[in-house]
Structure formats: structure tokens, C-alpha cells
Backbone as numpy.savetxt, mean C-alpha at the origin, in Angstrom:
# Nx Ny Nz CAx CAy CAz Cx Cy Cz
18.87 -23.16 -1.84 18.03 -21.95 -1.84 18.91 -20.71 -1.84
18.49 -19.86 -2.61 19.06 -18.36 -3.15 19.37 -17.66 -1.09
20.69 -17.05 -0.98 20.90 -16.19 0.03 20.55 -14.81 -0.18
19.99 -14.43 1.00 19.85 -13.09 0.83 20.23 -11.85 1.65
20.29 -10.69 1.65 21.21 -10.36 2.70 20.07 -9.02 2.85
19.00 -8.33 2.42 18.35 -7.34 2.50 16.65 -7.39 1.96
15.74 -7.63 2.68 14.47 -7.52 2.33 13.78 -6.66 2.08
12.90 -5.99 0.79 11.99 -4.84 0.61 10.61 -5.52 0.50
9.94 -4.64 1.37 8.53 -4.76 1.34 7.99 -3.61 0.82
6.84 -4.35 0.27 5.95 -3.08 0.04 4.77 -2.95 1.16
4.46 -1.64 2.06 3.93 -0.82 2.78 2.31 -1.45 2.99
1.79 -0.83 2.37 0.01 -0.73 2.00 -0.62 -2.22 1.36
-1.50 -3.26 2.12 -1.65 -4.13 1.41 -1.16 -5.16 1.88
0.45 -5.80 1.80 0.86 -6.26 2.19 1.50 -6.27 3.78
1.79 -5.26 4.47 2.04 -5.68 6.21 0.83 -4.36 6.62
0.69 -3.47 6.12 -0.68 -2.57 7.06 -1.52 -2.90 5.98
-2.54 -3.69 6.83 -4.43 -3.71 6.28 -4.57 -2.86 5.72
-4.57 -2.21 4.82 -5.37 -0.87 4.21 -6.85 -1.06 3.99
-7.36 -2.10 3.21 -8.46 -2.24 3.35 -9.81 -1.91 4.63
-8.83 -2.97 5.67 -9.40 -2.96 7.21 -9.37 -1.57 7.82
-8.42 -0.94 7.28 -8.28 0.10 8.22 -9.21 1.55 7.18
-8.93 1.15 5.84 -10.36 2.39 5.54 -11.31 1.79 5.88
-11.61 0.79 5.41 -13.51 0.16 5.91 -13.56 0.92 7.56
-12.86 0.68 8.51 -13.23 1.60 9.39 -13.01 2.91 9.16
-12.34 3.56 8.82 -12.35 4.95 8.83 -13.41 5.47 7.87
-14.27 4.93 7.09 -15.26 5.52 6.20 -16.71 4.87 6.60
-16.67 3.88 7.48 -17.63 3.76 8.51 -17.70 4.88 9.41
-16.65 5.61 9.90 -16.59 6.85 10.93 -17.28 7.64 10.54
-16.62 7.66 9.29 -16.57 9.59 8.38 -18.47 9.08 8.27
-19.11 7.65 7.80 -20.65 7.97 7.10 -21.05 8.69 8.68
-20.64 8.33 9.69 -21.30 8.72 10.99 -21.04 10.40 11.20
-19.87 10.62 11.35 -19.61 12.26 11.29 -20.12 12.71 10.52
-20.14 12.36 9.61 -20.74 13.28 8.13 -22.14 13.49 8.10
-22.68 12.82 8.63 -24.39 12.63 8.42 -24.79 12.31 7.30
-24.09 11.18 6.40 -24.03 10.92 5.22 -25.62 10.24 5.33
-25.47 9.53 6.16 -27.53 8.84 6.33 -28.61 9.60 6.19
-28.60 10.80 6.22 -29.27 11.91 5.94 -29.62 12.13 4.60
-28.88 12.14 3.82 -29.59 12.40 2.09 -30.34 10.89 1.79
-30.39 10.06 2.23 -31.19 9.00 2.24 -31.00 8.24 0.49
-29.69 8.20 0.29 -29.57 7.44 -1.22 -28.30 6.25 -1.01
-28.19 6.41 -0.15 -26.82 5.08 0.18 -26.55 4.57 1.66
-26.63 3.57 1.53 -26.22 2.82 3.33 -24.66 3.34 3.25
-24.04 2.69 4.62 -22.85 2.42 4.63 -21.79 1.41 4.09
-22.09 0.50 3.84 -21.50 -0.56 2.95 -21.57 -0.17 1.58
-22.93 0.79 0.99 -22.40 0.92 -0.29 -21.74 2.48 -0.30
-21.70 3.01 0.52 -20.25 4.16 0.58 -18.57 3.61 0.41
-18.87 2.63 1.41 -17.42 2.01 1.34 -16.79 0.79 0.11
-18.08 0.36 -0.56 -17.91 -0.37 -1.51 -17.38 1.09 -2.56
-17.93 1.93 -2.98 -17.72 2.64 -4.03 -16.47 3.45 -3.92
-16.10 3.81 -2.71 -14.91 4.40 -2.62 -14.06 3.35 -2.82
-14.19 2.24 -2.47 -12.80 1.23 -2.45 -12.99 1.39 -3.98
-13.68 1.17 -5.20 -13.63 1.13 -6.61 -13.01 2.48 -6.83
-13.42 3.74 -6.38 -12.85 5.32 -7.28 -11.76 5.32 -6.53
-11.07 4.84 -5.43 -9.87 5.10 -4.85 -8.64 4.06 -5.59
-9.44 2.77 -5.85 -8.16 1.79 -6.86 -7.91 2.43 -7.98
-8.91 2.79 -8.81 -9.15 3.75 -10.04 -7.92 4.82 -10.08
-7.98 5.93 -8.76 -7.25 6.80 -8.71 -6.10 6.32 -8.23
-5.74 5.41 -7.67 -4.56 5.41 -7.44 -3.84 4.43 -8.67
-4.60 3.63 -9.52 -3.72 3.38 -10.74 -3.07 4.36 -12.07
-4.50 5.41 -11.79 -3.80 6.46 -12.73 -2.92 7.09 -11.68
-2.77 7.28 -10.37 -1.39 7.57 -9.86 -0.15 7.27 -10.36
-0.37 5.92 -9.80 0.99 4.88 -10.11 1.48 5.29 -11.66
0.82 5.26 -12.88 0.98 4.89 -13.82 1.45 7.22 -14.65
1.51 7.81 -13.07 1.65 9.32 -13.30 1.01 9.80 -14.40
-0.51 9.79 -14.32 -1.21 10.80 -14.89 -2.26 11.34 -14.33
-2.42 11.28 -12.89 -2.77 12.46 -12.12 -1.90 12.86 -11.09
-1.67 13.69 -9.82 -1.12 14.06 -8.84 -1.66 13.35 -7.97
-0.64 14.04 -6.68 -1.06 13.29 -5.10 -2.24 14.63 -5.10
-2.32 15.36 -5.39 -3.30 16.72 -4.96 -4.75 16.26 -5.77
-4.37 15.75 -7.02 -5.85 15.97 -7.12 -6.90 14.22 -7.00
-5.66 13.48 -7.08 -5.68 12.14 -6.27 -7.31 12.53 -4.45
-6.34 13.21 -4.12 -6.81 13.57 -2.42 -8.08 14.24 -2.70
-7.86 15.04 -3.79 -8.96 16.12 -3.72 -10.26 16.03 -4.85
-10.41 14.82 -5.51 -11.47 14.01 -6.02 -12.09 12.85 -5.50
-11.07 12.25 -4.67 -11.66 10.40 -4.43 -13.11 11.08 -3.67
-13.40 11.56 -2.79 -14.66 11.59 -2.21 -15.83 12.68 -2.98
-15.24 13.35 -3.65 -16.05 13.99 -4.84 -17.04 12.90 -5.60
-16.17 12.10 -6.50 -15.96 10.87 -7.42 -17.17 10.16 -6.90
-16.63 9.55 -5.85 -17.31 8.70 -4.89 -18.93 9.13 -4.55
-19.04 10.17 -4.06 -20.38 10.73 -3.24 -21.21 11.25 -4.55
-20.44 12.25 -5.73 -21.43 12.30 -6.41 -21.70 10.47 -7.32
-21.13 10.22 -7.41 -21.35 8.68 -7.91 -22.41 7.85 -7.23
-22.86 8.25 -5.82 -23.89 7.85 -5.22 -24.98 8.93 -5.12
-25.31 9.49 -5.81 -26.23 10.33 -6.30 -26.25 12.11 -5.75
-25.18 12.35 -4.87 -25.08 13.08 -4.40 -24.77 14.66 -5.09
-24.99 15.88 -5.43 -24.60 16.88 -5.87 -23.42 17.53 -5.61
-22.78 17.72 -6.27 -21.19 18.39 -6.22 -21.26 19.34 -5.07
-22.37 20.31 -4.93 -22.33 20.88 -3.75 -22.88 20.60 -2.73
-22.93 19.14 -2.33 -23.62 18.33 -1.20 -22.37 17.61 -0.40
-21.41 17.65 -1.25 -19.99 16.83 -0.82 -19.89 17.51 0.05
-19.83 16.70 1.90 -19.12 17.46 2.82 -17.89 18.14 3.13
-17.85 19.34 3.10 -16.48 19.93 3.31 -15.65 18.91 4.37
-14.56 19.14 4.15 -13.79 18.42 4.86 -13.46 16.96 5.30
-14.66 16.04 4.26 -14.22 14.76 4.56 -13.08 13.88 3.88
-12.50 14.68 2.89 -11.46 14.00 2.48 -9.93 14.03 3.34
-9.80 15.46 4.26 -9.14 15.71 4.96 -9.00 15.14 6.42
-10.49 15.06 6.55 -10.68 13.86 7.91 -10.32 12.21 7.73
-10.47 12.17 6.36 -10.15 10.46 6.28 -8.08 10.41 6.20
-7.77 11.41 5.55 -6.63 11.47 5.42 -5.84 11.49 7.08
-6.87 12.11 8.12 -6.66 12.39 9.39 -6.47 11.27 9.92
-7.71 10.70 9.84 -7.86 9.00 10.77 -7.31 8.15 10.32
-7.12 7.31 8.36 -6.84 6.53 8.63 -5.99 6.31 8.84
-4.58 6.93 8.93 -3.26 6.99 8.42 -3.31 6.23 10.71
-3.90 6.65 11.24 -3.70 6.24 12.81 -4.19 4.74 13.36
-4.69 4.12 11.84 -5.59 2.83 12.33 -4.24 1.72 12.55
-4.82 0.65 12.95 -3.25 0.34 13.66 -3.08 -1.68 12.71
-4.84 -1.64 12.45 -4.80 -3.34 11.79 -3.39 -3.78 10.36
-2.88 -4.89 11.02 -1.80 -5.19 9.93 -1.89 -6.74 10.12
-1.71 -7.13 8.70 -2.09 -8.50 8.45 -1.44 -9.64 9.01
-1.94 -10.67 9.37 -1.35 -11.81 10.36 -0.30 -12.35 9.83
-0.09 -12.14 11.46 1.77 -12.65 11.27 2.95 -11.38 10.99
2.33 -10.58 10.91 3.37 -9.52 11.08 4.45 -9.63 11.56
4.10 -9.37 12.83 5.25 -8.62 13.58 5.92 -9.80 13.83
5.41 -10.82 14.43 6.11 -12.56 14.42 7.43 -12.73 13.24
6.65 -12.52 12.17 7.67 -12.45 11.22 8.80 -11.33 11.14
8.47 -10.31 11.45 9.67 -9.23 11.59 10.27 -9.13 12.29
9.68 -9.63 13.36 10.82 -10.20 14.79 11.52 -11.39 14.45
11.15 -12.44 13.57 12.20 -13.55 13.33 13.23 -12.97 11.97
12.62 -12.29 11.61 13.49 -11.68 10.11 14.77 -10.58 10.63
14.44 -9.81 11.84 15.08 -8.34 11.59 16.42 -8.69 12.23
16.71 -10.30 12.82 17.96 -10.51 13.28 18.79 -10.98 11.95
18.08 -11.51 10.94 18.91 -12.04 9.79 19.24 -11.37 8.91
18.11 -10.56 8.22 18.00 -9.47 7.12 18.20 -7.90 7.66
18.90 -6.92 6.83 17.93 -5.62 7.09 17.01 -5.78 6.31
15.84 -4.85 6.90 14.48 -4.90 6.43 14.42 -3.37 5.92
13.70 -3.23 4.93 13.52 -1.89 4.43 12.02 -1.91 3.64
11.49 -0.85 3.28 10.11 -0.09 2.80 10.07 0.52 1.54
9.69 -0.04 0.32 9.89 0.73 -1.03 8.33 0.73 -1.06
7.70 2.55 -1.34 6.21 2.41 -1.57 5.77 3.98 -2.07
4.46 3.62 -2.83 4.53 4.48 -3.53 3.29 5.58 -3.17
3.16 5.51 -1.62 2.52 6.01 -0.78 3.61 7.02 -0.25
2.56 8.09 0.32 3.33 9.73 0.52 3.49 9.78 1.62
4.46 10.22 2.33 5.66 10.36 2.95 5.11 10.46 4.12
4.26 11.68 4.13 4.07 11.79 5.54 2.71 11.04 6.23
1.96 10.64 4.93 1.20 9.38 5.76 1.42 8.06 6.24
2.63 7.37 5.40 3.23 6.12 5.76 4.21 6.19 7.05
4.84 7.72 7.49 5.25 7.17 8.60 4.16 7.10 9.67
3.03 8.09 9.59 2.12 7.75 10.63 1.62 6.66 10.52
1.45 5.99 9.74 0.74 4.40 9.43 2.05 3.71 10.50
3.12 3.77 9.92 4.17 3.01 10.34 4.52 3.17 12.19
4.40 4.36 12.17 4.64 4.84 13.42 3.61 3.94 14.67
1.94 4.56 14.21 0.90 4.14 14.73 0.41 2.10 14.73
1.21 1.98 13.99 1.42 0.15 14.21 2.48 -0.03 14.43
3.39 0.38 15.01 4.70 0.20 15.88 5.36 -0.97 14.66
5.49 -0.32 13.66 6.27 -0.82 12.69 7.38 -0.50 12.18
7.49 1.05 12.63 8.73 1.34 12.32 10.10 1.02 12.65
10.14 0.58 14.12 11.34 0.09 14.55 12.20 -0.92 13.34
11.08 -1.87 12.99 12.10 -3.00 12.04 12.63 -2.77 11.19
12.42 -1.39 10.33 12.85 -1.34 9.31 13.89 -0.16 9.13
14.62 0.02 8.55 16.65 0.86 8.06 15.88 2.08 6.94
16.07 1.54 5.92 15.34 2.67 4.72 13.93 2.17 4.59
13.06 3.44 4.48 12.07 3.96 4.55 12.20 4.73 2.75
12.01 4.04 1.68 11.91 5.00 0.41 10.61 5.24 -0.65
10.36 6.23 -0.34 8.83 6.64 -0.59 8.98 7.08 -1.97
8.10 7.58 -3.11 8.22 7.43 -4.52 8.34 9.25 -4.44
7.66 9.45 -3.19 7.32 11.18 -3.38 9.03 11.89 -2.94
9.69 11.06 -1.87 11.17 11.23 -1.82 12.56 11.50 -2.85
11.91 10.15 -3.64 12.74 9.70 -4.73 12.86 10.36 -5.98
11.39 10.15 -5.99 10.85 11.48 -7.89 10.67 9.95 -8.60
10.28 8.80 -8.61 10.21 8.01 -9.11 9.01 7.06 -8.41
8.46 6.38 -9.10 7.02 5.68 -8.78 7.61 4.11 -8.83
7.19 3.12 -8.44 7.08 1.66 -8.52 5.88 1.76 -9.63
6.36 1.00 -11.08 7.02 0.45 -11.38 8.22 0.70 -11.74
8.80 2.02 -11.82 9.85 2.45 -12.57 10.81 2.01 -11.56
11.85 1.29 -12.22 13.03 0.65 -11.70 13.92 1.21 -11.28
13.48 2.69 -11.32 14.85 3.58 -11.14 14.43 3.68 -8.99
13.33 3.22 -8.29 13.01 4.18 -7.29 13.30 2.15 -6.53
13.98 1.17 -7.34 14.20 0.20 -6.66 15.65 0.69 -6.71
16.34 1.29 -8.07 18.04 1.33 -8.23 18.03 2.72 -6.94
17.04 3.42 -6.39 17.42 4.48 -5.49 17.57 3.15 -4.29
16.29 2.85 -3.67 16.79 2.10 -2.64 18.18 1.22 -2.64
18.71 0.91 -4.00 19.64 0.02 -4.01 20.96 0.33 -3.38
20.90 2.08 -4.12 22.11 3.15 -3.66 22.05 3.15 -2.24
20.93 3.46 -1.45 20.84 3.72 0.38 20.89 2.47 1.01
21.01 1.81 0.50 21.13 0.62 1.41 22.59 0.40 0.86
23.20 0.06 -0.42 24.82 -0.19 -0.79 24.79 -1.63 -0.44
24.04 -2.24 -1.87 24.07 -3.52 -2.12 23.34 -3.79 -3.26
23.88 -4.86 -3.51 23.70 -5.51 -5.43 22.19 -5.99 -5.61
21.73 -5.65 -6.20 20.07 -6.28 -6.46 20.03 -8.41 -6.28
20.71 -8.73 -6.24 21.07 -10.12 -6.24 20.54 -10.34 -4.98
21.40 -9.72 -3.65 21.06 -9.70 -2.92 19.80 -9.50 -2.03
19.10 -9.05 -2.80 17.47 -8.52 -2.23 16.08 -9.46 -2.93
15.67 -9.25 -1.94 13.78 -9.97 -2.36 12.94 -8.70 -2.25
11.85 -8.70 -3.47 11.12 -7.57 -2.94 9.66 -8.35 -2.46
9.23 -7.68 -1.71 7.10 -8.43 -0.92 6.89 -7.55 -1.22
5.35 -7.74 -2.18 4.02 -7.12 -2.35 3.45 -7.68 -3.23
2.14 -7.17 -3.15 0.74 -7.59 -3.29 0.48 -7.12 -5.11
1.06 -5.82 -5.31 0.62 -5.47 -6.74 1.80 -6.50 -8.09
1.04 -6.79 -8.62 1.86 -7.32 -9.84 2.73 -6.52 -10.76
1.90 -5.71 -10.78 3.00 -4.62 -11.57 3.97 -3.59 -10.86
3.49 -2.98 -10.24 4.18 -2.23 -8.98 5.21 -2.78 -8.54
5.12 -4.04 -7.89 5.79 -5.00 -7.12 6.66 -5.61 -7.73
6.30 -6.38 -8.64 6.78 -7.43 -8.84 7.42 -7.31 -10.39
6.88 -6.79 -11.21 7.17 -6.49 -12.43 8.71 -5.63 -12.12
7.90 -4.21 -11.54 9.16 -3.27 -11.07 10.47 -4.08 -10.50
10.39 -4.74 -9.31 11.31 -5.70 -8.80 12.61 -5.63 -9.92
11.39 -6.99 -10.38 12.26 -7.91 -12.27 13.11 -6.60 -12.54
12.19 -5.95 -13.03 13.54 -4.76 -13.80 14.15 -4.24 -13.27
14.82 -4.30 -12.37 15.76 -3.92 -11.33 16.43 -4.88 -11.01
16.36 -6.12 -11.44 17.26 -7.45 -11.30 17.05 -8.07 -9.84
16.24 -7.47 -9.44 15.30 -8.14 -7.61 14.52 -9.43 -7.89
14.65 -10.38 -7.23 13.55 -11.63 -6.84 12.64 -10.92 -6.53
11.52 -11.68 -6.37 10.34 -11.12 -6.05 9.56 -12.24 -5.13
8.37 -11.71 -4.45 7.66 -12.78 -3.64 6.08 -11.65 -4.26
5.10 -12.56 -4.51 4.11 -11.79 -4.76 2.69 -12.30 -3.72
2.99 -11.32 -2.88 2.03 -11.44 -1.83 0.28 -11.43 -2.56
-0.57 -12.66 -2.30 -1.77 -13.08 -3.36 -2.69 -13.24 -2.19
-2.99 -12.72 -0.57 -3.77 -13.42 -0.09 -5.43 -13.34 -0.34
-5.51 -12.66 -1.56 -6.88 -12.82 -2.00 -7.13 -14.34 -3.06
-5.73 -15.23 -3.16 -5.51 -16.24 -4.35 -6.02 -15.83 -5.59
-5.76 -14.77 -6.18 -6.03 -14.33 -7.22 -5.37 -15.29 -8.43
-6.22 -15.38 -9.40 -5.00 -16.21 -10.63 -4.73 -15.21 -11.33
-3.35 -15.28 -11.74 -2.71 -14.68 -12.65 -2.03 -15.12 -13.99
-1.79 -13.96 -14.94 -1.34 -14.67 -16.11 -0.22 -13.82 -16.40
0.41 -13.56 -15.37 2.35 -13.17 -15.34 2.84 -14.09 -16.06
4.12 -13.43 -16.91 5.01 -14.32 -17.80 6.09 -13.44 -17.75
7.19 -13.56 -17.16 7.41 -14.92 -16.40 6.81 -14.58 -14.90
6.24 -15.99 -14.55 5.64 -15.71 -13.09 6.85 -15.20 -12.15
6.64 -14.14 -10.91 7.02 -14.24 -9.78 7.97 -15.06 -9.43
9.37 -14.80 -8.74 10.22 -15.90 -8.04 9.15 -16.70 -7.23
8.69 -16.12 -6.43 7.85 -17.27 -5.43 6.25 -16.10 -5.14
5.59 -16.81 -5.21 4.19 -16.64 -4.90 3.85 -17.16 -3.19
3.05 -16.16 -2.57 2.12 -17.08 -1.48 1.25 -16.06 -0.97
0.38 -16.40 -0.11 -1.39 -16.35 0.32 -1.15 -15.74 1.80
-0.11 -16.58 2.42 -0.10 -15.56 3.42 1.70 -15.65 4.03
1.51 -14.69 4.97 2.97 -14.20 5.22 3.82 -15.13 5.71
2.95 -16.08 6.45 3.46 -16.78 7.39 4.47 -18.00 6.45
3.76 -17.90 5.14 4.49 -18.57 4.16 6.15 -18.26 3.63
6.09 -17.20 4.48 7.84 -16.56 4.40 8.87 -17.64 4.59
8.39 -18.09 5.99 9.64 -18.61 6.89 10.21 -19.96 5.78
9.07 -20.17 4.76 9.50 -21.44 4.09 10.85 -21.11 3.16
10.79 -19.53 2.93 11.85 -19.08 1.54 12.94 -18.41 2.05
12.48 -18.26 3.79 13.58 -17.05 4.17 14.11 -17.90 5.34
């Protein structure tokens, strides 16, 4: 089995719940907001529709053809008028409140920290993600995640996005070691894992939804859940 001397994870998805942790924070916001009041959407279908206009926006992120600004400053526009709501019915300030709370929710997927406590004596551990700067350390901070990890390299730091191989060759420079040496974890195929490849990184493609895929060439190693690490590492 391949040695390795430095692990990159990806952030969002793969070790913090994002999912878990907006589904609560947009359960909050329907309550603050008095979103039950215009009487055209429960709460489950608030949070169903934002999870669709927020993947939406954040692929034309990734793929840089919108901003982090107007990213922030449509998803609940998008969203609310999409549930029948009028452009001037959108509550002031709820995109700024979700940006508030969720970044403090603390759920991260099983086996975490187990695993980063058996990893952080063997590997350095480090963070390549294409999440903004100052919300991932509060994510990181607020799930006492930060301790395990050395570099912290965010896309908004770098000037470069995952997939572009250049914001894996930045982490490569701050850490001062050969891509041979490294595995990258995450959940997106392209982001992750594609990006990785072109940077000459192994890859592990975190799937715990068992999604099938039709990657060519597949992933160094695939698995469902984390705990499936200890088998490769």
C-alpha cells in the first residue's frame, strides 16, 4: 500500500455536516422570519428549495461565473421568490442571519474526530476548500476542529477555486512536499477529485450518499463512510 506523509481534506460535506447544520439553521430563520405567515410554504419545503438554489449557486461559483457577493446576496431571493413570494416580501436580513448561525452549528459526520485523533499522530492534516475564509474558520473553530489541522487553504486566500489545480500546487508550496506524497478527501467529483488528479494527488472520494458514478478514470479509492479510512491509512 502507497505511503503517505500529508492528508487534504475537503471542509463542507465531508468532516462538517453542512447539510445537518443548514436544515437547522433554516428551520430557525422559517421561525424568526415569520415565514408561516404568507401561508404558501411549510418548512420542509423552504429547506428543500434552498438546498436546490444554493447547489445551483454554488456550482456556478465553483465553476467562477458568479461572485461570493452575489452568491450571498440571491440564494434567499432565488429561493423565497421561487416559493411564491414577491421580491419585496423577502425578509430583510435573512441571508445575513443564516450566514450568522450556520457557520456556529457544530454537527460533523461520524467518526470524525476518532479519526483525526488516530490520523494527526501519523499524517499532517490540512484543509483545501472552496468555502470563504472567514466562515470556515468559524465552522472549524465552533466544532473544535481546528486544532488537527497545519494549513488551512481557502480558494478566496489563494485566487484559485478547486477544480483548478493551481489552489492544490498552492497548498503543495505551504506545506513543502511532492504531490506523491498526499491523498486528497471529498465528497465532490469534480472539485475533489478530478482537481486532486491534476495536481498529481491520489484521491479518496467521500460517496456517503452511494451515489453511482461514471468517472473515468475512477477515484484512487472510493468509500461511504469515514470510518472506512483506517482501511487505506
Amino acid at each position: 500500500m502507497k505511503t503517505y506523509t500529508h492528508i487534504l481534506f475537503d471542509l463542507d460535506h465531508t468532516l462538517w455536516d453542512f447539510e445537518k447544520n443548514s436544515e437547522e439553521t433554516l428551520y430557525t430563520l422559517y421561525e424568526q422570519f415569520g415565514l408561516a405567515s404568507y401561508n404558501k410554504f411549510d418548512c420542509d419545503s423552504f429547506y428543500r428549495k434552498y438546498k436546490f438554489v444554493n447547489n445551483l449557486l454554488w456550482d456556478l461559483y465553483n465553476k467562477g461565473k458568479i461572485d461570493q457577493q452575489e452568491l450571498r446576496e440571491s440564494r434567499f431571493v432565488k429561493t423565497l421568490t421561487g416559493l411564491g413570494l414577491e421580491p419585496h416580501e423577502v425578509p430583510a436580513g435573512i441571508s445575513e442571519a443564516y450566514t450568522d448561525i450556520c457557520p456556529t452549528k457544530t454537527a460533523v459526520f461520524p467518526h470524525t474526530y476518532d479519526l483525526l485523533t488516530y490520523l494527526q499522530p501519523k499524517y499532517g492534516l490540512h484543509i483545501i476548500t472552496n468555502g470563504f475564509k472567514d466562515i470556515q474558520y468559524i465552522k472549524m473553530s465552533a466544532s473544535n476542529l481546528h486544532g488537527y489541522f497545519g494549513e488551512v487553504v481557502t480558494s478566496e486566500c489563494c485566487g484559485h477555486k478547486k477544480p483548478d489545480k493551481r489552489i492544490f500546487e498552492h497548498a503543495l508550496e505551504r506545506i513543502n512536499v511532492n504531490p506523491a506524497e498526499c491523498l486528497m478527501i471529498g465528497d465532490n467529483l469534480e472539485c475533489d477529485v478530478e482537481g486532486a488528479r491534476a495536481a498529481g494527488i491520489d484521491q479518496v472520494f467521500f460517496n456517503p450518499e452511494k451515489t453511482k458514478t461514471k468517472l473515468r478514470p475512477k477515484p484512487t479509492y472510493e468509500i461511504n463512510c469515514l470510518s472506512e479510512l483506517y482501511e487505506i491509512l
